[in-house]
C-alpha positions as CSV (number, residue, x, y, z in Angstrom):
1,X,64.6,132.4,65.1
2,X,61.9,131.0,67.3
3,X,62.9,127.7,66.4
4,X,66.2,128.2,67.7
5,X,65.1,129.7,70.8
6,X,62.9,126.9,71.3
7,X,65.5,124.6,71.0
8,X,67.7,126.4,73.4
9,X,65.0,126.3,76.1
10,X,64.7,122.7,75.7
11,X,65.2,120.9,78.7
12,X,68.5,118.9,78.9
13,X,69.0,115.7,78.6
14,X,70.1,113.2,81.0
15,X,73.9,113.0,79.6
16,X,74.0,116.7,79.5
17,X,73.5,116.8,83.3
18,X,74.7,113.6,85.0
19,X,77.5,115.1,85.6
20,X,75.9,117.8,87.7
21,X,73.7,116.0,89.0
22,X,76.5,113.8,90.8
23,X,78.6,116.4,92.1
24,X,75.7,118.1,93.5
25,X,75.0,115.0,95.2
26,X,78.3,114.5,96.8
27,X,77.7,118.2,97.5
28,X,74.8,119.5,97.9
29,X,74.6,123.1,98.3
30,X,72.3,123.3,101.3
31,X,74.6,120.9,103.0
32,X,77.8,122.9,102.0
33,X,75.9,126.2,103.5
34,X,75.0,124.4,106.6
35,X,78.4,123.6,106.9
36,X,80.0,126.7,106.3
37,X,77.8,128.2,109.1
38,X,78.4,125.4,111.8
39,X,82.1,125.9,110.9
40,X,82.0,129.5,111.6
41,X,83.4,129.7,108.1
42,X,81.0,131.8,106.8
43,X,79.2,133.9,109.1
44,X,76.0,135.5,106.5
45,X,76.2,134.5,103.3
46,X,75.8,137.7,101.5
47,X,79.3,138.2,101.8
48,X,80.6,135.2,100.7
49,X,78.9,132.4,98.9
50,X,80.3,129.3,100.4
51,X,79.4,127.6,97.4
52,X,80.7,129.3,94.6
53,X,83.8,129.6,96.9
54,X,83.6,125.5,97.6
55,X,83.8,125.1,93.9
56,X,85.6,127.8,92.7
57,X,88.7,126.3,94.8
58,X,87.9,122.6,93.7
59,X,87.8,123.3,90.0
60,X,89.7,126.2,89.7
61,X,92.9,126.3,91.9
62,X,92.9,122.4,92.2
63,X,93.1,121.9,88.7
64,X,95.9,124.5,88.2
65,X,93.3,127.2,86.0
66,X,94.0,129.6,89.0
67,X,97.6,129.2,90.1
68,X,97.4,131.6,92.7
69,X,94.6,133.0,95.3
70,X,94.0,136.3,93.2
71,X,92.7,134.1,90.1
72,X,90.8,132.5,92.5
73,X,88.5,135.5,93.8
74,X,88.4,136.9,90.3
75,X,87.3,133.4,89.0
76,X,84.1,133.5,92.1
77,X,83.4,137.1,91.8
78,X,82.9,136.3,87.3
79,X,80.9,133.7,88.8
80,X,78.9,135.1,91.6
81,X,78.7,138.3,90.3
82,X,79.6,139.8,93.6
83,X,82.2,142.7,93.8
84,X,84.8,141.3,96.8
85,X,87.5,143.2,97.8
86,X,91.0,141.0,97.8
87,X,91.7,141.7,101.7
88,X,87.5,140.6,102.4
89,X,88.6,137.3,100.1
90,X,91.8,136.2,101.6
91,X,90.6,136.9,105.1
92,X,88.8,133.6,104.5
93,X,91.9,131.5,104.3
94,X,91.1,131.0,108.6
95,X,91.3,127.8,110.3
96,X,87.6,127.5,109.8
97,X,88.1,126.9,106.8
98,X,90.0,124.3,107.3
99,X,87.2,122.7,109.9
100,X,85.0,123.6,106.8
101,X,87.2,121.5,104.1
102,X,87.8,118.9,106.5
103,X,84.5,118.2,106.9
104,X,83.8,118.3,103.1
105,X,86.7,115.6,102.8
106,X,85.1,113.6,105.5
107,X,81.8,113.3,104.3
108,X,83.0,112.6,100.7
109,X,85.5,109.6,102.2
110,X,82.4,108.4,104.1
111,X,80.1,108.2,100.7
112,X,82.6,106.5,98.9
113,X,82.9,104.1,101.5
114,X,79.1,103.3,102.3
115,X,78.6,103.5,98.3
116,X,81.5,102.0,96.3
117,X,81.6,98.6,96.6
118,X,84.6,97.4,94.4
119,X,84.3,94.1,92.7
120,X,87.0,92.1,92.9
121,X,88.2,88.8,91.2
122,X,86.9,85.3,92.0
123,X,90.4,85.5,93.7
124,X,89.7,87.6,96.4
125,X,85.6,86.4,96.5
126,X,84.8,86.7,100.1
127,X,87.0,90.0,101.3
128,X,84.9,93.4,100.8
129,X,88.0,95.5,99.8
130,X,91.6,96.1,98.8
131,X,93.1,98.9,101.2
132,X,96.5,100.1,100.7
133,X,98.0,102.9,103.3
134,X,101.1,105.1,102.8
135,X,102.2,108.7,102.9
136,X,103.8,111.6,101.2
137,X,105.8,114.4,102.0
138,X,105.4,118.1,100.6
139,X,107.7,120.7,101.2
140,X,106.5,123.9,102.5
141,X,107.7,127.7,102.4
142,X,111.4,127.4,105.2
143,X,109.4,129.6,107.2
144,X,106.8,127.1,108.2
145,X,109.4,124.9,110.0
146,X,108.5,126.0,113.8
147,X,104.7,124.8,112.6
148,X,105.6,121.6,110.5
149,X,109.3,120.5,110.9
150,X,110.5,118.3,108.1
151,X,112.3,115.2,108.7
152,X,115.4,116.7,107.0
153,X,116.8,120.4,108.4
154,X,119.3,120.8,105.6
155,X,116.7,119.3,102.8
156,X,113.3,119.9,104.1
157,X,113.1,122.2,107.1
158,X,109.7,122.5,106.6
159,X,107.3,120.1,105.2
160,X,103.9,118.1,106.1
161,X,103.1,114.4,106.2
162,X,99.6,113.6,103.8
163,X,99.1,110.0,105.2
164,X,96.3,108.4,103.5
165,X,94.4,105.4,103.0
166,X,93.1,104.5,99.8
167,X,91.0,101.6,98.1
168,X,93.4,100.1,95.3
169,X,90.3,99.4,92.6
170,X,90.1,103.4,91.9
171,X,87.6,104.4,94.5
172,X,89.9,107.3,96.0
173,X,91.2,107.8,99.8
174,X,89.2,106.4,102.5
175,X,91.2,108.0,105.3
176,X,93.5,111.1,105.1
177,X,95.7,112.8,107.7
178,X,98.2,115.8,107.9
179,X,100.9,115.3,110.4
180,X,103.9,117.4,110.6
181,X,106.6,116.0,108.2
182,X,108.9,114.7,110.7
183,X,106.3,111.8,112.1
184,X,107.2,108.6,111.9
185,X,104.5,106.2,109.6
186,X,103.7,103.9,112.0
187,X,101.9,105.6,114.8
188,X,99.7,106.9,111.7
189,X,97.9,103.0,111.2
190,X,94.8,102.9,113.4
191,X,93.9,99.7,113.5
192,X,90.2,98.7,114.2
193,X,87.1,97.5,113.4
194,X,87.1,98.7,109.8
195,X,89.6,96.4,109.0
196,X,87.1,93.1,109.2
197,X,87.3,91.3,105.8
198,X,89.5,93.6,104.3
199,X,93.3,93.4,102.7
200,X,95.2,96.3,103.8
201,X,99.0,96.5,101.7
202,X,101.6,98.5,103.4
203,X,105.6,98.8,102.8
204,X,108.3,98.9,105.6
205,X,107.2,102.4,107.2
206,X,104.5,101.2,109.0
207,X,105.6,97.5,109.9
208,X,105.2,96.6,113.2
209,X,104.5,93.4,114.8
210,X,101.6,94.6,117.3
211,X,100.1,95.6,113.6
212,X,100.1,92.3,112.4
213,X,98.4,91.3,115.8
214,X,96.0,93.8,115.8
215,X,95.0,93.5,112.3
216,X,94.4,89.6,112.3
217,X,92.6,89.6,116.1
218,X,89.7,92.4,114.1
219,X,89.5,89.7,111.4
220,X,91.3,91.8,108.9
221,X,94.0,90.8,106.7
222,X,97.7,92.5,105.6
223,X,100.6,91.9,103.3
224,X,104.0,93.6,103.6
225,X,107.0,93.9,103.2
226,X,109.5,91.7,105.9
227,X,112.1,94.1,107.5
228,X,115.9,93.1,107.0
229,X,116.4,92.9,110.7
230,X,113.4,90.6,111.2
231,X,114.2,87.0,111.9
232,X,111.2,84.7,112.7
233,X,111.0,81.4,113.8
234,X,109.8,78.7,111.2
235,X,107.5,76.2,112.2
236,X,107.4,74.7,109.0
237,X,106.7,74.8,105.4
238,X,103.8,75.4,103.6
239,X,105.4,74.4,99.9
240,X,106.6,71.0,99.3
241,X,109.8,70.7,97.2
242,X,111.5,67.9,95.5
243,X,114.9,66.6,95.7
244,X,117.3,66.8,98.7
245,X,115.5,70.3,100.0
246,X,116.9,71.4,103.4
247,X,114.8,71.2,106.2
248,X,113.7,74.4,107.4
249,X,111.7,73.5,110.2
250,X,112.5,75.2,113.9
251,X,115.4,77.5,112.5
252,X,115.6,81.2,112.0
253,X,114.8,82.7,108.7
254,X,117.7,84.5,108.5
255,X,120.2,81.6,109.5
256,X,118.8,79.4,106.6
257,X,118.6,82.1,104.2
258,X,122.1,81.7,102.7
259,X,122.0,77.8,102.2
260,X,118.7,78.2,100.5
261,X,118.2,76.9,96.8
262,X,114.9,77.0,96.0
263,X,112.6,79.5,94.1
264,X,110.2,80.3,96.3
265,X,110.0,79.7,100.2
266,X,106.4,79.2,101.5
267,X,106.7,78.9,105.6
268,X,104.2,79.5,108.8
269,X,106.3,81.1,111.4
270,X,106.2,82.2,115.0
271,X,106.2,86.0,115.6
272,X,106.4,87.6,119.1
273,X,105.9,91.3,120.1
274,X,107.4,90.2,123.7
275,X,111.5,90.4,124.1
276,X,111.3,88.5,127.9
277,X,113.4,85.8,127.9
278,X,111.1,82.8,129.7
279,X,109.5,80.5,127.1
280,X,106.3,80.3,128.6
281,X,106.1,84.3,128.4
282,X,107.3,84.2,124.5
283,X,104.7,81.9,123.7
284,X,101.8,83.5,125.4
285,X,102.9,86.8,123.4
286,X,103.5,84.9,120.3
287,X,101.5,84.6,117.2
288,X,101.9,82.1,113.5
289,X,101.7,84.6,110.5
290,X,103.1,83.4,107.0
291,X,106.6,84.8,105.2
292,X,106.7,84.5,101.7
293,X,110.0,84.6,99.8
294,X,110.2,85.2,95.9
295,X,113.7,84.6,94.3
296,X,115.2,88.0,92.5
297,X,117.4,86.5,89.7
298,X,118.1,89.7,88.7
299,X,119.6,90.9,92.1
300,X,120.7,87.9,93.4
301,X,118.2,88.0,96.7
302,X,115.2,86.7,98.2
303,X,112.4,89.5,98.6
304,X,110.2,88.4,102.0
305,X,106.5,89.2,102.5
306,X,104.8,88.7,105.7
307,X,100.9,88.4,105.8
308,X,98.3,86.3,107.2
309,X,96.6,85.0,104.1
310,X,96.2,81.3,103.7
311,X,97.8,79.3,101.5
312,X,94.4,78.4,99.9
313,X,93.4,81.7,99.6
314,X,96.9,82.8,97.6
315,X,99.8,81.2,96.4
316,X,103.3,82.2,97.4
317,X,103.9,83.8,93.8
318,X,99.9,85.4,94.3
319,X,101.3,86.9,97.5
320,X,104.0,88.5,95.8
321,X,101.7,89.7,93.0
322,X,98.9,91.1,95.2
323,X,101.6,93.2,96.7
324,X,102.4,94.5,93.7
325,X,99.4,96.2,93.5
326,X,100.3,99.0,96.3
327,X,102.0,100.7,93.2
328,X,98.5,102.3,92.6
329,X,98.9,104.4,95.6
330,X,102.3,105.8,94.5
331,X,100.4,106.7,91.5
332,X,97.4,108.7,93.6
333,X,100.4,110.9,94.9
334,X,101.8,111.4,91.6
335,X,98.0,112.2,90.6
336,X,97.8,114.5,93.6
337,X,101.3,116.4,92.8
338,X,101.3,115.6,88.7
339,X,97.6,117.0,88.3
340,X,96.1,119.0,91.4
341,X,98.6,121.6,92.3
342,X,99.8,119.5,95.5
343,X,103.7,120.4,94.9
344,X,103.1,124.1,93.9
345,X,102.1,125.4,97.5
346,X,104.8,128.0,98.5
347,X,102.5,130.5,100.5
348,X,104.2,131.4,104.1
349,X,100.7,131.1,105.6
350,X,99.9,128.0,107.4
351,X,96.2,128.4,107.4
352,X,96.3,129.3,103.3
353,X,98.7,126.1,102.8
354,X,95.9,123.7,104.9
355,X,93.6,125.0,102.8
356,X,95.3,124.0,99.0
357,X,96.3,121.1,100.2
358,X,92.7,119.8,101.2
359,X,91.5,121.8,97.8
360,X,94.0,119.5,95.8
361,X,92.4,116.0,97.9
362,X,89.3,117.4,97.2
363,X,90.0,117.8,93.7
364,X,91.3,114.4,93.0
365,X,88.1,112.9,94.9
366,X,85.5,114.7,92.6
367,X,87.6,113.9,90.1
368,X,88.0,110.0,91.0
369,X,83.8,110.6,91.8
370,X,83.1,111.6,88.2
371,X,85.8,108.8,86.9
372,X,83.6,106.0,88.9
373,X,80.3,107.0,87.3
374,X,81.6,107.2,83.4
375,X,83.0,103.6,84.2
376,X,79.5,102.8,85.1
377,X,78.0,104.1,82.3
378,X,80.1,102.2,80.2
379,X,80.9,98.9,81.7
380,X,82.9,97.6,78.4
381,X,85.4,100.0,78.5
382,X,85.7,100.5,82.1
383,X,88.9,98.7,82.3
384,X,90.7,101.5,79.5
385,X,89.7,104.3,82.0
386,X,92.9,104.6,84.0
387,X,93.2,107.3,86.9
388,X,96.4,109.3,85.1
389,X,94.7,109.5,81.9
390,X,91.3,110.5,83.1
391,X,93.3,113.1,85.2
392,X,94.3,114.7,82.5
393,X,91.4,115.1,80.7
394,X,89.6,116.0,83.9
395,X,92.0,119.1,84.2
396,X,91.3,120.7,81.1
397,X,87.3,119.7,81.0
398,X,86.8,121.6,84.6
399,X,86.7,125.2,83.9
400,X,83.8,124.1,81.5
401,X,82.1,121.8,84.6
402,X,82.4,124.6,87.2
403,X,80.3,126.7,85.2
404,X,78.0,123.8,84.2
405,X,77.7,123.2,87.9
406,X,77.0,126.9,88.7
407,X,73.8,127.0,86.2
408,X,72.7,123.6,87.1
409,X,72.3,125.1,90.8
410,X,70.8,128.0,89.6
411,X,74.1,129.9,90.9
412,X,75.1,131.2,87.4
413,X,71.6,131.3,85.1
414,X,72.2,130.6,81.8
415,X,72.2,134.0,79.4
416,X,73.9,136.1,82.2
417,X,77.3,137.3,81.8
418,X,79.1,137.9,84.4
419,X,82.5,139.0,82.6
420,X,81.4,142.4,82.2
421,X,81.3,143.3,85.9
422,X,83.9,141.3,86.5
423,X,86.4,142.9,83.9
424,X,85.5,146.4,85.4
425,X,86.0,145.5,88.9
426,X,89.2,143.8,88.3
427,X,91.0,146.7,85.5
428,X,90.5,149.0,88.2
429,X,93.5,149.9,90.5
430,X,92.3,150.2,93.6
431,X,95.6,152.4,94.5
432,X,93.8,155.5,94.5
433,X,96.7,158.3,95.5
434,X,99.3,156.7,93.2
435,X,101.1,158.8,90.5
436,X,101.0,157.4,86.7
437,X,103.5,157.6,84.5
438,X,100.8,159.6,82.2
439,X,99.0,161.8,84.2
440,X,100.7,165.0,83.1
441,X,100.0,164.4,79.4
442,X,96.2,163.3,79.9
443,X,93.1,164.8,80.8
């Protein structure tokens, strides 16, 4: 018996708690307390423990173990072993909250950013990240519409925008924003000085030519898609080509589009954001960018990229496939809605649906955190770790963490129970005057 105790009180080891340790580092719980007060979220904190709240949401309700808000109080009072009334819990669900989650999302974003430094392939030696930038609609409860219209009345009369910027090697968002669903993408890219030596991939919502501009005068760089309607002037090509290949020179892409034969089309071309009609106006305005165009044999079209990547620093066909790899944000969204609850939001309460939706971001960047360090940990197999999978196995692994968590930070000692209170608070109905169906039979 005493050796078993002994070995019980043995102190962990350093896999049993890295884990903890990291989370606790991307949160610390004096910070999150600190927070909480400058937030006005929390007011004194023996009424609520913005800590055991803070993870109680992130592992519990972001993860889909408590689908609704009452799991979610039961789950922090077993936890806190505090007795809180349902109408003293939900009273929370405040817009300081949401200062107080914002904030959390914020600093996490700004870790990741000062601390993950992605390495990329020989390559792309020389730029310090791959950015890629798109959004997501989810619908909300019809009643929100007045607060967040949706783009579509008969559809979606009520949804928000998550807009978010995200590093393509598996670090997680860099930059999130909820705008109300009808926004347009566009106005959403900020371009500045974050940009400098970094390749930011972005589809046809947020193409614009001031972009482009803007992007390559903060020494940045972009690929994207080229718009239908766009029709650049060629300056000439960047690809030589054998046999009785047109000349392309000084025409418009889209005139010479039809008599083209070849593969691939490599050309620099002049772009202006200016629609005056004097020359000398259109070239001040004007700027050479590269369009890229990749034969579809399948659909019988050319698909066009625009960027300003050299032609020593990617081939045409390297354009192409570095596009490609926007995909991975598609799949953070499917992450988000597939894994952390994002789709399954139908409260009427704008303050409550703010809240789950920066519980489920959250949820994904702990998640993405603790992803980042196991690949660490074991460089060899870094590369079989994919985001989805690890998802997955996150889920079902962070009822387990949240209470690993709790005793690491001396929240939750080990040896205490606190199902007991817990299960006596919650079988009690707190309808005191109402009649049951058994009361004339039993004492």
């Amino acid at each position: 018996m005493l050796m078993l105790e002994a070995s019980i009180m043995k102190k962990p080891s350093m896999k049993t708690t890295v884990l903890e340790e990291e989370l606790t580092r991307l949160f610390p719980s004096e910070w999150l307390r600190e927070t909480a007060k400058e937030t006005g979220f929390v007011k004194r904190f023996r009424e609520i423990d913005p800590v055991v709240f803070f993870w109680a949401l992130v592992l519990s309700f972001g993860v889909g173990l408590s689908r609704n808000l009452a799991n979610v109080r039961r789950l922090y009072g077993s936890m806190s072993g505090a007795d809180v009334v349902p109408s003293s819990f939900y009273d929370r669900f405040k817009p300081e909250l949401i200062e107080f989650l914002k904030r959390c999302i914020s600093r996490a974003t700004a870790m990741e950013a000062s601390e993950s430094v992605p390495e990329l392939s020989e390559k792309l030696q020389g730029f310090v990240e791959l950015l890629c930038i798109d959004s997501t609609l989810v619908r909300l409860h019809d009643s929100l519409a007045k607060d967040w219209p949706g783009p579509r009345t008969n559809h979606s009369p009520a949804a928000l925008k998550l807009n978010m910027v995200i590093s393509v090697v598996g670090a997680g968002p860099r930059e999130v924003q909820m705008v109300e669903g009808k926004k347009g993408e566009s106005p959403l890219l900020k371009i500045g000085p974050w940009v400098e030596s970094r390749i930011l991939l972005f589809d046809l919502g947020y193409f614009k030519f001031k972009h482009f501009q803007d992007i390559d005068r903060h020494n940045g760089f972009f690929v994207s898609r080229l718009k239908d309607n766009a029709n650049p002037l060629i300056l000439h090509t960047l690809k030589q080509h054998r046999g009785n290949a047109i000349d392309v020179g000084y025409q418009k892409l889209r005139d010479i589009e039809p008599r083209l034969k070849r593969d691939v089309l490599d050309v620099e071309v002049q772009i202006t954001t200016s629609t005056a009609k004097s020359e000398a106006v259109l070239r001040k305005n004007s700027q050479v960018m590269r369009v890229v165009g990749i034969w579809n044999e399948e659909l019988k079209k050319y698909h066009f990229y625009i960027t300003n990547l050299s032609v020593e620093t990617l081939s045409a066909e390297e354009v192409a496939q570095l596009y490609r790899a926007r995909w991975a944000i598609e799949l953070t969204f499917k992450e988000l809605k597939s894994n952390y609850q994002l789709d399954t939001i139908d409260s009427a309460n704008k303050s409550v649906v703010q809240a789950l939706i920066c519980t489920a971001i959250l949820t994904m960047i702990v998640s993405r955190r603790l992803l980042n360090l196991l690949k660490r940990m074991n460089p060899q197999k870094a590369k079989q770790m994919t985001n989805l999978r690890w998802a997955n196995v996150f889920t079902v692994g962070a009822p387990q963490l949240f209470e690993a968590v709790m005793i690491y930070m001396g929240l939750n000692p080990r040896g205490y129970n606190p199902l007991f209170d817990m299960f006596i608070a919650e079988s009690i109905d707190p309808n005191v005057s109402r009649k049951r169906m058994l009361d004339p039979w039993v004492k």
